[in-house]
Each structure stands twice: as C-alpha cells, then as structure tokens.
PDB file of N, CA, C, O and CB in Angstrom:
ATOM      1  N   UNK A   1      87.010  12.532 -74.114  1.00  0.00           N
ATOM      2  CA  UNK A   1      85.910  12.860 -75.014  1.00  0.00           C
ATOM      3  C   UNK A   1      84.784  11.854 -74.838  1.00  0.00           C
ATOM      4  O   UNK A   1      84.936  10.687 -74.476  1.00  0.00           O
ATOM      5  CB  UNK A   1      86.389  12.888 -76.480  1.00  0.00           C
ATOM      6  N   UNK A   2      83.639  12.448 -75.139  1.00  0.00           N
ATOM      7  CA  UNK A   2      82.602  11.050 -75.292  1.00  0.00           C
ATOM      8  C   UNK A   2      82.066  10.616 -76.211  1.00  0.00           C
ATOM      9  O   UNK A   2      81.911  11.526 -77.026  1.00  0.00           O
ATOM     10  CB  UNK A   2      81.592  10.997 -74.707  1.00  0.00           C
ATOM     11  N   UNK A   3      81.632   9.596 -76.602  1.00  0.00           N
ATOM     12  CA  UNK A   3      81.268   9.091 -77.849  1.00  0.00           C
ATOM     13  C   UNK A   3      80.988  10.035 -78.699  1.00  0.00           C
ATOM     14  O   UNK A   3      81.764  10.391 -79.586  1.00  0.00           O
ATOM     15  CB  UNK A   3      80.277   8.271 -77.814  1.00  0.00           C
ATOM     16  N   UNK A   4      79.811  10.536 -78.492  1.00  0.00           N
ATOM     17  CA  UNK A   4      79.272  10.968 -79.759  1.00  0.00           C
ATOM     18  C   UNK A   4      80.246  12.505 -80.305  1.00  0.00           C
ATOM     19  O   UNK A   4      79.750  13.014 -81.310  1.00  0.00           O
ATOM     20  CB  UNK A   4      77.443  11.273 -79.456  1.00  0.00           C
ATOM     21  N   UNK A   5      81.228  13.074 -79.881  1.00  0.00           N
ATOM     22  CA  UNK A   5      81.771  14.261 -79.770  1.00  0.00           C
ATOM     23  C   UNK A   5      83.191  13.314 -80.539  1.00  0.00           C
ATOM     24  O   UNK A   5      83.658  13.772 -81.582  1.00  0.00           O
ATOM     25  CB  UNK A   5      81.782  15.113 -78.010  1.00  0.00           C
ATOM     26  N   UNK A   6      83.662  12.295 -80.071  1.00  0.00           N
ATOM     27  CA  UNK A   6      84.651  11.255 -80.848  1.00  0.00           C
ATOM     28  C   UNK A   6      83.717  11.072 -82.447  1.00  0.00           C
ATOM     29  O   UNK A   6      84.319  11.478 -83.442  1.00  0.00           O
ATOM     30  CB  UNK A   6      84.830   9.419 -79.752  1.00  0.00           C
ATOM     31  N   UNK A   7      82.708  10.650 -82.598  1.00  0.00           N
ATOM     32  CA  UNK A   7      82.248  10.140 -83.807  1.00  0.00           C
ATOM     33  C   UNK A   7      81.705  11.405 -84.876  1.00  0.00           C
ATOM     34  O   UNK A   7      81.686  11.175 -86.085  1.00  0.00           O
ATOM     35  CB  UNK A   7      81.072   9.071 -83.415  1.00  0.00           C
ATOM     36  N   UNK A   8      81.368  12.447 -84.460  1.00  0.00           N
ATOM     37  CA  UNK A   8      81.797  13.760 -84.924  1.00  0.00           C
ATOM     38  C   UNK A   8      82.805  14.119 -85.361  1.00  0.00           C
ATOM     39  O   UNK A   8      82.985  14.267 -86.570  1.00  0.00           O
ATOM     40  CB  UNK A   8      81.732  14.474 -84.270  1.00  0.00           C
ATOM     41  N   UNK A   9      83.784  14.363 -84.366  1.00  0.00           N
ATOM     42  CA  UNK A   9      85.096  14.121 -85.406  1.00  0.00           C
ATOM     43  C   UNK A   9      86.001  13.279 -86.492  1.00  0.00           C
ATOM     44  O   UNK A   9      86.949  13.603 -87.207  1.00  0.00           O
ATOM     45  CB  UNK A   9      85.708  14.156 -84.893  1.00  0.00           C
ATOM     46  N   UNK A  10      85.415  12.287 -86.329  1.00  0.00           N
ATOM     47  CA  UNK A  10      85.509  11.050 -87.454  1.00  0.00           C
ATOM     48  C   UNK A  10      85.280  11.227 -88.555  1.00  0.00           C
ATOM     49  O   UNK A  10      85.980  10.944 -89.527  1.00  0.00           O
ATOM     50  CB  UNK A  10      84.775  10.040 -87.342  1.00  0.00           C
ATOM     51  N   UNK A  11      83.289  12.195 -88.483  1.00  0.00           N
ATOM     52  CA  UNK A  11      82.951  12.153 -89.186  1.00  0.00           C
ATOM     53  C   UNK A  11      83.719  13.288 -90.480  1.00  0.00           C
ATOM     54  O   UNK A  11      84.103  13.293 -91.649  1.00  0.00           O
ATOM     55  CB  UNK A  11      81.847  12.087 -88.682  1.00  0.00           C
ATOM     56  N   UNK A  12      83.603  14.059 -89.404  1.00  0.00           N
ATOM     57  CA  UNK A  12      84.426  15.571 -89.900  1.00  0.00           C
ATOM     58  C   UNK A  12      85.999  15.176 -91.018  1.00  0.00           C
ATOM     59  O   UNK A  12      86.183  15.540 -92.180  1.00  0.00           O
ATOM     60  CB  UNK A  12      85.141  16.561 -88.003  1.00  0.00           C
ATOM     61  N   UNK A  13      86.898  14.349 -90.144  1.00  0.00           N
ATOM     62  CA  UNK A  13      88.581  14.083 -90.710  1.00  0.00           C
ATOM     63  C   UNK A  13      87.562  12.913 -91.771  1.00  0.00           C
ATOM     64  O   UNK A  13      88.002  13.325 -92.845  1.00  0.00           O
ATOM     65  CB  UNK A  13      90.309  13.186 -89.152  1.00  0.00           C
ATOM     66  N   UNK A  14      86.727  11.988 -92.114  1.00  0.00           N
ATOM     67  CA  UNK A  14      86.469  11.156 -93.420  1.00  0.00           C
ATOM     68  C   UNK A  14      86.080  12.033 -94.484  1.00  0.00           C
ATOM     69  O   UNK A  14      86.569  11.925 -95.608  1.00  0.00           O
ATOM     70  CB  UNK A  14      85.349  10.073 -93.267  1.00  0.00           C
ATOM     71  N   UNK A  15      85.096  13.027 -94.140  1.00  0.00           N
ATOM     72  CA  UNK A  15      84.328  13.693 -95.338  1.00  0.00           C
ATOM     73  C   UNK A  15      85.672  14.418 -95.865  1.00  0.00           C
ATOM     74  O   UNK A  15      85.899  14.374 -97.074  1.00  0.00           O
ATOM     75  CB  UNK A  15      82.863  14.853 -94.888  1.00  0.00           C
ATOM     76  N   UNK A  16      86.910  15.334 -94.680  1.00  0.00           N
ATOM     77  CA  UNK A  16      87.615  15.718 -95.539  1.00  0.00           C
ATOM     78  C   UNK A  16      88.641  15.537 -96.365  1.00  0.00           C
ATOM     79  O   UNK A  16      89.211  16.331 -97.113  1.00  0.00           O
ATOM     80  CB  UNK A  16      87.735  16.209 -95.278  1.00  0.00           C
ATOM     81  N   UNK A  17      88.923  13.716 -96.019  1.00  0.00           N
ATOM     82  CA  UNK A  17      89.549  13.210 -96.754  1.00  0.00           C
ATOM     83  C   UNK A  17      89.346  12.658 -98.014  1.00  0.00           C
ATOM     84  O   UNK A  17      90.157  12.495 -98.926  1.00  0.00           O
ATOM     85  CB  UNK A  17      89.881  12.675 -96.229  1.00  0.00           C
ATOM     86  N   UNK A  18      87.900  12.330 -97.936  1.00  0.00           N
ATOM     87  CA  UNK A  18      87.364  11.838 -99.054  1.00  0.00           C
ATOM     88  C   UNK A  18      87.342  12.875-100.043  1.00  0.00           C
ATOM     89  O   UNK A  18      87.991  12.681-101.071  1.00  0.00           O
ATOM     90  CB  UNK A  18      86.113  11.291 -98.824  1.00  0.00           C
ATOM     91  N   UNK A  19      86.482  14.313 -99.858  1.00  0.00           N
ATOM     92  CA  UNK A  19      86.289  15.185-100.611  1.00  0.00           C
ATOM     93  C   UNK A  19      87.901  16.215-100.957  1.00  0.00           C
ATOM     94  O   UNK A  19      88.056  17.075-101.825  1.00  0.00           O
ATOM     95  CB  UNK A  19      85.032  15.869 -99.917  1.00  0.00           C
ATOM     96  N   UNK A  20      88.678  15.827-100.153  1.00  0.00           N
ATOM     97  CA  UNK A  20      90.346  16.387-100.491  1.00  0.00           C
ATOM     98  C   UNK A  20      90.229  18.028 -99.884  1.00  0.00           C
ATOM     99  O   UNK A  20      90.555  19.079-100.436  1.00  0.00           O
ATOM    100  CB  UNK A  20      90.836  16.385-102.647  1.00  0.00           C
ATOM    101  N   UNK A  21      89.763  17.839 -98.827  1.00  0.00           N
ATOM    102  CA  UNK A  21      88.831  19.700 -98.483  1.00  0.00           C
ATOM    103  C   UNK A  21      90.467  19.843 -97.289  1.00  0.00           C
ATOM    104  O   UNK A  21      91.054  18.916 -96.729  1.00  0.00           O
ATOM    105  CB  UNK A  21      86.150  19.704 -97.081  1.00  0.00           C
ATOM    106  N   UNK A  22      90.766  21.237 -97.254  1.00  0.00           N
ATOM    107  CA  UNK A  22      91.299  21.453 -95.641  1.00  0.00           C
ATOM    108  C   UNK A  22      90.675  20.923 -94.268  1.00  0.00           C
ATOM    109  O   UNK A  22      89.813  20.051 -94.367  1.00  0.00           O
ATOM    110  CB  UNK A  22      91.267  22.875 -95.382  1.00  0.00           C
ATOM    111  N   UNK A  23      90.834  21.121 -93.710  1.00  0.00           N
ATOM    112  CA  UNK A  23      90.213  21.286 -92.565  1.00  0.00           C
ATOM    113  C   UNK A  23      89.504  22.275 -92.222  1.00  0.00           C
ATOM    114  O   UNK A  23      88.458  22.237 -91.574  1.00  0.00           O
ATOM    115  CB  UNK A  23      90.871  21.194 -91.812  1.00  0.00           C
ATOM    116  N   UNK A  24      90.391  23.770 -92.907  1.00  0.00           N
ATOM    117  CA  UNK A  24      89.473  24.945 -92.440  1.00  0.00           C
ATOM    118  C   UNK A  24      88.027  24.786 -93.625  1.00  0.00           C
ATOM    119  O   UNK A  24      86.829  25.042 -93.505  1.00  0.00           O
ATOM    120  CB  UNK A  24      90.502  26.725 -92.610  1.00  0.00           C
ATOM    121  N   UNK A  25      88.521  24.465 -94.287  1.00  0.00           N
ATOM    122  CA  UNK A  25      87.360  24.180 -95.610  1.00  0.00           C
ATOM    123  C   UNK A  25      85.863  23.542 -95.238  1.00  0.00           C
ATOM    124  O   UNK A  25      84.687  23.812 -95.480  1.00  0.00           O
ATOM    125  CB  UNK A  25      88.063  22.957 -96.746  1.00  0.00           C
ATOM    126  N   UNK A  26      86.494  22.697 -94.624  1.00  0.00           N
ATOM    127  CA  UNK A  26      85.645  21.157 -93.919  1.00  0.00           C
ATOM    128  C   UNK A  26      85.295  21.868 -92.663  1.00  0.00           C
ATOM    129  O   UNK A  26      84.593  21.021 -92.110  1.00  0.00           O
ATOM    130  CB  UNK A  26      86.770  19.421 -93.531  1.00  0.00           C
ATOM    131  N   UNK A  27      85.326  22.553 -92.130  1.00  0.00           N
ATOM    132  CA  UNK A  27      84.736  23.373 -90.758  1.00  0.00           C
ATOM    133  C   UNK A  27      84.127  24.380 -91.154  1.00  0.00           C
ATOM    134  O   UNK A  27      83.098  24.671 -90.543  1.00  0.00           O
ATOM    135  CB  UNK A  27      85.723  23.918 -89.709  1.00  0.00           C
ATOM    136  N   UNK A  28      84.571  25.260 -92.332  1.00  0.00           N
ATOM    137  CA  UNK A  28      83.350  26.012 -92.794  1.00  0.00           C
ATOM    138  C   UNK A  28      81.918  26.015 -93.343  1.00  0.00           C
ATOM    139  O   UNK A  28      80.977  26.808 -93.336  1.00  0.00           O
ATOM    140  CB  UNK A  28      83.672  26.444 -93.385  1.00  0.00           C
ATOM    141  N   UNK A  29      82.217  24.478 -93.945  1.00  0.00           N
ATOM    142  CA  UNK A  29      81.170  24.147 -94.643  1.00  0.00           C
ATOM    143  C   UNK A  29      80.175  22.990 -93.622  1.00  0.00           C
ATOM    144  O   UNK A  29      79.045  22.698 -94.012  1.00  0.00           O
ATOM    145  CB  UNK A  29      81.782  23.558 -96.106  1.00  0.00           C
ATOM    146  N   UNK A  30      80.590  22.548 -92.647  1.00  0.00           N
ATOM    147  CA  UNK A  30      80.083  21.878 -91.512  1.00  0.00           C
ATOM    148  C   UNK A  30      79.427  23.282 -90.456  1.00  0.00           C
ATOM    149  O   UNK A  30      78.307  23.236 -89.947  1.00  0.00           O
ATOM    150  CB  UNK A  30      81.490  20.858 -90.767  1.00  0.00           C
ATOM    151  N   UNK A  31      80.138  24.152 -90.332  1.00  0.00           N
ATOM    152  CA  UNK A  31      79.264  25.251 -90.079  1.00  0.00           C
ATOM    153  C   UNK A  31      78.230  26.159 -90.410  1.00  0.00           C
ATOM    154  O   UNK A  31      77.369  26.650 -89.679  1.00  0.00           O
ATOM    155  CB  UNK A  31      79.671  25.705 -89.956  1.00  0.00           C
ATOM    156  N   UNK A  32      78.500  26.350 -91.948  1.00  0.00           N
ATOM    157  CA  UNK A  32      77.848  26.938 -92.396  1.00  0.00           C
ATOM    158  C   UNK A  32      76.199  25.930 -92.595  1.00  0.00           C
ATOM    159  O   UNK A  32      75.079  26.432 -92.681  1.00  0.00           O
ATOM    160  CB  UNK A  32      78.702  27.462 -93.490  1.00  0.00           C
ATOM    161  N   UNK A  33      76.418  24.954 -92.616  1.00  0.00           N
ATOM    162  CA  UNK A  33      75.003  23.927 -92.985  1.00  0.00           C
ATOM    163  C   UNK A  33      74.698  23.623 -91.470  1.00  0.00           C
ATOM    164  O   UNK A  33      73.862  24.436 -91.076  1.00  0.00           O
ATOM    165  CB  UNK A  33      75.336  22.195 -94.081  1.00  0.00           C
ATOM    166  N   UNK A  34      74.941  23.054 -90.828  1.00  0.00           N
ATOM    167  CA  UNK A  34      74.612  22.786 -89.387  1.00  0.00           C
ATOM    168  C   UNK A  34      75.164  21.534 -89.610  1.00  0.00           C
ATOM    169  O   UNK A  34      74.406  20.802 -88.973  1.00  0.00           O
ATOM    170  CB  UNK A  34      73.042  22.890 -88.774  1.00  0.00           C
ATOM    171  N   UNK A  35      76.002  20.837 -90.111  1.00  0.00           N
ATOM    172  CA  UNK A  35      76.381  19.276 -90.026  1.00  0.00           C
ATOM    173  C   UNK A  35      77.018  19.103 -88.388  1.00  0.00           C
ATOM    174  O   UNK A  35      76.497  18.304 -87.609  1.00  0.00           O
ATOM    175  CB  UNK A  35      77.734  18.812 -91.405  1.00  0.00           C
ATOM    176  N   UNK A  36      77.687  19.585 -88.166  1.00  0.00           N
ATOM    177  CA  UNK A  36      77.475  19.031 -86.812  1.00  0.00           C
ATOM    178  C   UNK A  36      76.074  18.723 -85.939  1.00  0.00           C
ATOM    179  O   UNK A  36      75.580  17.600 -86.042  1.00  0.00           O
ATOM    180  CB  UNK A  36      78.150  19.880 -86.102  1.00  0.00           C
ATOM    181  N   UNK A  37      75.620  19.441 -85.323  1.00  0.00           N
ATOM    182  CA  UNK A  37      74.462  18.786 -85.090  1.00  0.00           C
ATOM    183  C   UNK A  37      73.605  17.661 -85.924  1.00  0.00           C
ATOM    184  O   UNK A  37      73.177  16.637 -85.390  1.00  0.00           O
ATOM    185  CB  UNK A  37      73.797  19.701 -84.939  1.00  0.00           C
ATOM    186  N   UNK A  38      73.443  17.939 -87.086  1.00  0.00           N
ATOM    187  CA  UNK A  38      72.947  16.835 -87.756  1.00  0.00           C
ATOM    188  C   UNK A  38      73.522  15.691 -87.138  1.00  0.00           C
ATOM    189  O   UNK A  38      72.961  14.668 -86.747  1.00  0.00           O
ATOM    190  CB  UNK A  38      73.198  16.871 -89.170  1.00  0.00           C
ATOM    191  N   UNK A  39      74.535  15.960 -87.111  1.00  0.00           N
ATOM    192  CA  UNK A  39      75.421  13.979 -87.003  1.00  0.00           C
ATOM    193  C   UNK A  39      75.013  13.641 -85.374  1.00  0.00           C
ATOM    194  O   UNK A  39      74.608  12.560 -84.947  1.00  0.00           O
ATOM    195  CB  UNK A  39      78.005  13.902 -87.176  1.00  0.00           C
ATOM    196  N   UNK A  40      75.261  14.989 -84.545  1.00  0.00           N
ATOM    197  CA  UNK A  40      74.806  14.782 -83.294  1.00  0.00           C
ATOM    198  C   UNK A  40      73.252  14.125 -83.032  1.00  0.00           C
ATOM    199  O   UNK A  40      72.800  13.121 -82.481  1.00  0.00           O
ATOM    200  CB  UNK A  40      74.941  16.083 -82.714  1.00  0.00           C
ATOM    201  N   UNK A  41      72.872  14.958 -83.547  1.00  0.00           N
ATOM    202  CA  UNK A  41      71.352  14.694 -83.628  1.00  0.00           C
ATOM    203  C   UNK A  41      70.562  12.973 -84.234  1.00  0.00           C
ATOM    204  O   UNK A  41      69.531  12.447 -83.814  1.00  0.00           O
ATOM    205  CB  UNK A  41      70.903  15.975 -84.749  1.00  0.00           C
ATOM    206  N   UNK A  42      71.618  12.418 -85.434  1.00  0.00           N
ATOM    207  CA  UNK A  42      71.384  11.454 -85.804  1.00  0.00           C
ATOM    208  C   UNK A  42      72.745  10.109 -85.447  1.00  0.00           C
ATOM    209  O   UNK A  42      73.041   9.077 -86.049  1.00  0.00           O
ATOM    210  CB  UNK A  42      71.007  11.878 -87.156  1.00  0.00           C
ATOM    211  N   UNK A  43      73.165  10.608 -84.494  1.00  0.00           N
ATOM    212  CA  UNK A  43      74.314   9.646 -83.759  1.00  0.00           C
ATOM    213  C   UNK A  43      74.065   8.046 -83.663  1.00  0.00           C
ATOM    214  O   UNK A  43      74.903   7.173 -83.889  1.00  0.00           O
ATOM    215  CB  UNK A  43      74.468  10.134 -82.182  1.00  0.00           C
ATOM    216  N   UNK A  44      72.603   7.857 -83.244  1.00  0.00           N
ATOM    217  CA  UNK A  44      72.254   6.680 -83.093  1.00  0.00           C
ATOM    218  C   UNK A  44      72.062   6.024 -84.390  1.00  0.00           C
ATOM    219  O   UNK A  44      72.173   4.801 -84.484  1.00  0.00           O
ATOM    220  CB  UNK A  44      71.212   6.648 -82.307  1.00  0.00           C
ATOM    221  N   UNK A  45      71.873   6.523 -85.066  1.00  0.00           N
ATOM    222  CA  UNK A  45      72.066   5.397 -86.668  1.00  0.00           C
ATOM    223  C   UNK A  45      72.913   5.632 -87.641  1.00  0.00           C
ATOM    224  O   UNK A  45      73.078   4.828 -88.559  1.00  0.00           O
ATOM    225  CB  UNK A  45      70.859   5.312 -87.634  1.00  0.00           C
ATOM    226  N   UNK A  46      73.535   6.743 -87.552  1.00  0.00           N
ATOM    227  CA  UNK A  46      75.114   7.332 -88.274  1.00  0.00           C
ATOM    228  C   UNK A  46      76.320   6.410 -87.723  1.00  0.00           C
ATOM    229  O   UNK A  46      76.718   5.624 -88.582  1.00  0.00           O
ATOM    230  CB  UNK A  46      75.558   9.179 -87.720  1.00  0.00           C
ATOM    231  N   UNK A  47      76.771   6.355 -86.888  1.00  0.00           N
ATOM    232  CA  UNK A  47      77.405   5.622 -85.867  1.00  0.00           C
ATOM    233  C   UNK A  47      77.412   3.857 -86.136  1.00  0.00           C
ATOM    234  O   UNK A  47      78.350   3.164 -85.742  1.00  0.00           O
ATOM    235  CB  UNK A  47      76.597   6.056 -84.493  1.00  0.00           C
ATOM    236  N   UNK A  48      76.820   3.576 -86.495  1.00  0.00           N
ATOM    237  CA  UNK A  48      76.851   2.343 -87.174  1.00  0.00           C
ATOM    238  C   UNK A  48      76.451   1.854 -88.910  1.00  0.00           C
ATOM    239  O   UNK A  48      76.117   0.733 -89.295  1.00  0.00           O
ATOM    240  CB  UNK A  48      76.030   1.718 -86.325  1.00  0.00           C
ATOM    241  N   UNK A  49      76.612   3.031 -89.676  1.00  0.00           N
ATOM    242  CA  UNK A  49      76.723   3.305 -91.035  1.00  0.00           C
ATOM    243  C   UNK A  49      78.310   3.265 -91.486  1.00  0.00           C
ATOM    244  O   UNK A  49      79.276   3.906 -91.073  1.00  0.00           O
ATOM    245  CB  UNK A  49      76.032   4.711 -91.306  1.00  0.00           C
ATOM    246  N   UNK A  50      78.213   2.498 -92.254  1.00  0.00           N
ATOM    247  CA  UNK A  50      79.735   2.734 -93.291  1.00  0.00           C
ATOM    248  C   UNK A  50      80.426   4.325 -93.636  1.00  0.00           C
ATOM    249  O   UNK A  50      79.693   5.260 -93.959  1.00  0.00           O
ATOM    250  CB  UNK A  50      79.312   2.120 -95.009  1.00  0.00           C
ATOM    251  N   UNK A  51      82.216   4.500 -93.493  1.00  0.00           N
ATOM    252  CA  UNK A  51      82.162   5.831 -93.829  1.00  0.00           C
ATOM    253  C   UNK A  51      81.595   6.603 -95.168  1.00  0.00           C
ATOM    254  O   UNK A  51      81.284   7.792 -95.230  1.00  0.00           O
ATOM    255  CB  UNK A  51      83.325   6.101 -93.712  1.00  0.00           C
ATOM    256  N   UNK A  52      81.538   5.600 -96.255  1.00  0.00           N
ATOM    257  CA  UNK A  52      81.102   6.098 -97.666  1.00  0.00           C
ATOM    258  C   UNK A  52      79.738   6.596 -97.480  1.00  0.00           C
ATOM    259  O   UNK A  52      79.447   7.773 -97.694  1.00  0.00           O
ATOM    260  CB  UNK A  52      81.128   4.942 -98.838  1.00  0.00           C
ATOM    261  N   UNK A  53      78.943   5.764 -97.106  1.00  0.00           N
ATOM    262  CA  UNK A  53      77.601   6.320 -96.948  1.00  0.00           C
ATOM    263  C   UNK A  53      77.222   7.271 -95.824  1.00  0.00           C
ATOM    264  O   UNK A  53      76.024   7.507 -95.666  1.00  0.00           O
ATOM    265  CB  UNK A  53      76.768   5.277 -96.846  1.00  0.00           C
ATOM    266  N   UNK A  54      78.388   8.010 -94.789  1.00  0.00           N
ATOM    267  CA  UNK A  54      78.268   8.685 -94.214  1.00  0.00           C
ATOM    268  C   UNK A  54      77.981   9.856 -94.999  1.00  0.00           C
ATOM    269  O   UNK A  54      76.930  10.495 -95.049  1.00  0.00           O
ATOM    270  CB  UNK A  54      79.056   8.586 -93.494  1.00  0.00           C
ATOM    271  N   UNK A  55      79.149  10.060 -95.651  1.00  0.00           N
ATOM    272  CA  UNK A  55      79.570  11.180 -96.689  1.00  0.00           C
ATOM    273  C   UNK A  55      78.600  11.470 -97.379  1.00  0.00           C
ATOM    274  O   UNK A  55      78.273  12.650 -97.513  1.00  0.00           O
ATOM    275  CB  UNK A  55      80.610  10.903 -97.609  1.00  0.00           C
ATOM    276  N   UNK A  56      77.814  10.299 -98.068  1.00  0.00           N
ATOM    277  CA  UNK A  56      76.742  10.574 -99.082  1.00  0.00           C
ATOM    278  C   UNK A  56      76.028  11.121 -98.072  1.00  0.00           C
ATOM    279  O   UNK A  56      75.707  12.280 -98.335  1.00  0.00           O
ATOM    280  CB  UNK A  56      76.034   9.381 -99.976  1.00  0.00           C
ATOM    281  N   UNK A  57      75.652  10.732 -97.007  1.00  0.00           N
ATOM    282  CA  UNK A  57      74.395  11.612 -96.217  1.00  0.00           C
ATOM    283  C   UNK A  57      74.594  12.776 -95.429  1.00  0.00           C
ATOM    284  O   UNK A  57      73.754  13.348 -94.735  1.00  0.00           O
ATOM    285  CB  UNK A  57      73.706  10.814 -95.240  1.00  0.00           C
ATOM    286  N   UNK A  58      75.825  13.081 -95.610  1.00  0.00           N
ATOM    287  CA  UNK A  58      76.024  14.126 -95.439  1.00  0.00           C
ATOM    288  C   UNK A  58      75.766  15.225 -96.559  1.00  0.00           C
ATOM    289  O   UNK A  58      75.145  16.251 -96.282  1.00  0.00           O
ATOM    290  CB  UNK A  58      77.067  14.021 -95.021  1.00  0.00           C
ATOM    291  N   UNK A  59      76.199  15.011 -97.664  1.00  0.00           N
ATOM    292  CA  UNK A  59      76.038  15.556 -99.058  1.00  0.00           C
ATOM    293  C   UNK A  59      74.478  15.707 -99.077  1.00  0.00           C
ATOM    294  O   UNK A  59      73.891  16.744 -99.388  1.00  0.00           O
ATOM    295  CB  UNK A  59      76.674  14.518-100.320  1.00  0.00           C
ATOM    296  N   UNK A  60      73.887  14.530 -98.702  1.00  0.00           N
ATOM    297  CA  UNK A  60      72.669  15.003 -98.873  1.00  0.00           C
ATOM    298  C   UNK A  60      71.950  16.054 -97.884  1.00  0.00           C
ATOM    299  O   UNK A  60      71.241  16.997 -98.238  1.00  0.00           O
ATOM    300  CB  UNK A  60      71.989  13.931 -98.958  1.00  0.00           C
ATOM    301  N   UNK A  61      72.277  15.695 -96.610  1.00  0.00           N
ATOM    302  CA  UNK A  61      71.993  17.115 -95.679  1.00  0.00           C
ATOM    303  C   UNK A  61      72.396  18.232 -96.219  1.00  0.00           C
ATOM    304  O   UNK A  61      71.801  19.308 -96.170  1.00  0.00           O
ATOM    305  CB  UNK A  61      72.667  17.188 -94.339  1.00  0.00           C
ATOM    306  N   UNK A  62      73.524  17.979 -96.803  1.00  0.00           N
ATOM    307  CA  UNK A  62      74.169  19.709 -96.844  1.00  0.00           C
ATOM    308  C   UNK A  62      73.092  20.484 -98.581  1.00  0.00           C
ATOM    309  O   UNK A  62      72.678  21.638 -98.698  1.00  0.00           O
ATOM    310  CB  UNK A  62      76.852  19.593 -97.305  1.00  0.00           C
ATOM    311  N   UNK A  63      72.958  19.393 -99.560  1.00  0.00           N
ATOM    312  CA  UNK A  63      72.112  19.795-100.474  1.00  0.00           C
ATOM    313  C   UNK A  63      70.233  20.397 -99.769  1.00  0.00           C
ATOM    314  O   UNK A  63      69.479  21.349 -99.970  1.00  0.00           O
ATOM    315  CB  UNK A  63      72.161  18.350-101.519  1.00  0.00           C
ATOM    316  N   UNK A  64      70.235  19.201 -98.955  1.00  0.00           N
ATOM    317  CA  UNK A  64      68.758  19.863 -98.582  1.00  0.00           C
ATOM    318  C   UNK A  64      68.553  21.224 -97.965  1.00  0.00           C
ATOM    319  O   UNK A  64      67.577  21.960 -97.825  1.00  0.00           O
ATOM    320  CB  UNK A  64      68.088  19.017 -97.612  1.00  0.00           C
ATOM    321  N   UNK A  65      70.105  21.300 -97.579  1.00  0.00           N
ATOM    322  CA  UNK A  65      70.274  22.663 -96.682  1.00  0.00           C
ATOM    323  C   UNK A  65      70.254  23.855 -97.381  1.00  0.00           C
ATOM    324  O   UNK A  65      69.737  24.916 -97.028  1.00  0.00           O
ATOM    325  CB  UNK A  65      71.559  22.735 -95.929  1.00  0.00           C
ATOM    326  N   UNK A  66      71.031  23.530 -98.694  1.00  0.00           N
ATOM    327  CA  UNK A  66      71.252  24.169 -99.963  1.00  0.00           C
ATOM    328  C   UNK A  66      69.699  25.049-100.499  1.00  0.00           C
ATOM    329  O   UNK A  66      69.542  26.266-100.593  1.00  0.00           O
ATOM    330  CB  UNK A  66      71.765  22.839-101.086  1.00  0.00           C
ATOM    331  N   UNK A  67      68.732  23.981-100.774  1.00  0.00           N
ATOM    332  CA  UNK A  67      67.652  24.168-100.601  1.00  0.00           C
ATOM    333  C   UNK A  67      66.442  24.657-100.031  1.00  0.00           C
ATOM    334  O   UNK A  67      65.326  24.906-100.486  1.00  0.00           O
ATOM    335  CB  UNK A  67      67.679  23.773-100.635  1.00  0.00           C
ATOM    336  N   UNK A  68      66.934  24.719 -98.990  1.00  0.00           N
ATOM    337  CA  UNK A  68      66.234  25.467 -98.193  1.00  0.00           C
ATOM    338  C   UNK A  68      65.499  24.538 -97.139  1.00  0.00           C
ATOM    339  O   UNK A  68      64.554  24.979 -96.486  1.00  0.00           O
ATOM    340  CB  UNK A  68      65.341  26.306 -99.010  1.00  0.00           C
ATOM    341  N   UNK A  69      65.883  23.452 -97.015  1.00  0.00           N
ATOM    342  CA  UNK A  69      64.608  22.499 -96.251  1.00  0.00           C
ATOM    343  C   UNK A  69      65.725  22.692 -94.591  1.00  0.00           C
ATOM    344  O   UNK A  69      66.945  22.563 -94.693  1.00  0.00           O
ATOM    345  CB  UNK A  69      64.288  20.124 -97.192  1.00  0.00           C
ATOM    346  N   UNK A  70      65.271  22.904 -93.633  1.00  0.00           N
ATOM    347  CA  UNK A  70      65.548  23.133 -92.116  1.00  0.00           C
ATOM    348  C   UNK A  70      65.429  22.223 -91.811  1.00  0.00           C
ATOM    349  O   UNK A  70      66.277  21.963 -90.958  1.00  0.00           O
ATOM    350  CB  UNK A  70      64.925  23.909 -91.288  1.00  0.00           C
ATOM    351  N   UNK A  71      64.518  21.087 -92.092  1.00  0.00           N
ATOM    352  CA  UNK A  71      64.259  19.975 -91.016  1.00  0.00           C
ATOM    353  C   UNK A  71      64.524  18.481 -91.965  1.00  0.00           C
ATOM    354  O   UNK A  71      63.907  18.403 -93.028  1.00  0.00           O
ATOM    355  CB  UNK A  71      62.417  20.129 -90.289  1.00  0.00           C
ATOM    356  N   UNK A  72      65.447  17.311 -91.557  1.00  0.00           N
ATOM    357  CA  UNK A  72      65.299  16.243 -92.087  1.00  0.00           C
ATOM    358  C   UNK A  72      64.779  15.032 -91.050  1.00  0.00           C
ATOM    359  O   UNK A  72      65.111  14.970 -89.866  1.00  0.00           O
ATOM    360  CB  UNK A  72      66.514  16.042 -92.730  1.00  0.00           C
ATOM    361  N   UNK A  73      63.938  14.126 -91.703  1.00  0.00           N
ATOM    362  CA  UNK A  73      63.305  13.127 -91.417  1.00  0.00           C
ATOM    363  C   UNK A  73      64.298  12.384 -90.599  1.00  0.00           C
ATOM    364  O   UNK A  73      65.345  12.191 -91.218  1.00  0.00           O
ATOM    365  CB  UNK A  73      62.761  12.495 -92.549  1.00  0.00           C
ATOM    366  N   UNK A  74      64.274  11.809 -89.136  1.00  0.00           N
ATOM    367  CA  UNK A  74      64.856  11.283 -88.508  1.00  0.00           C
ATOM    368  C   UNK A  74      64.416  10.047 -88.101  1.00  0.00           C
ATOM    369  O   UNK A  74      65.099   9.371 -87.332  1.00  0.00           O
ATOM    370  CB  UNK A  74      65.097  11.952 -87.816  1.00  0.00           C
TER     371      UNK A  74
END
C-alpha cells in the first residue's frame, strides 16, 4: 500500500471506533459525503494531526456536506 491509501484507512478504522459505527456503517457514510477523498485530498496536513481532531474534522466535513457546501478551504 502507499502512504496516503495506509492513512485513509486509519482514518476510516479511528472514526469507527470512536463513533462505535460498523464498518459497513463507516463506509457508507464515508461514501455517501466524499470523506475519502477529502482525507486524500488533505493528506498533507491530516497526516500529522492527532486522531481526535481527525474525527472532529471529519464531522465537520461531513456537516458542511450536510449543508450543502461542495468545496472546503484547503
């Protein structure tokens, strides 16, 4: 695997441990928002963030997504 496809999945098995989600749960809802790419997309400063505050920024992607906003500030 290569980095950033390893730190994706990291990200993926923390959020669903933290939030107590399945896996299929935690892949639906990473699909349904675009969180993968997000994390891809923001690899270079996610990647050296704590897992707690991963989660929160993930929460927050997935709310802005909620919302309707397509694009976050990188």
């Amino acid at each position: 695997m290569n980095d950033k496809l390893d730190f994706m999945v990291y990200c993926m098995e923390y959020y669903k441990q933290d939030k107590k989600m399945t896996g299929a749960q935690t892949a639906r809802l990473f699909s349904e928002y675009g969180v993968l790419d997000y994390i891809k997309s923001c690899y270079g400063a996610l990647h050296t963030t704590p897992p707690g505050c991963i989660v929160e920024d993930i929460d927050g992607f997935i709310v802005a997504r909620k919302n309707g906003v397509q694009e976050i500030a990188q």
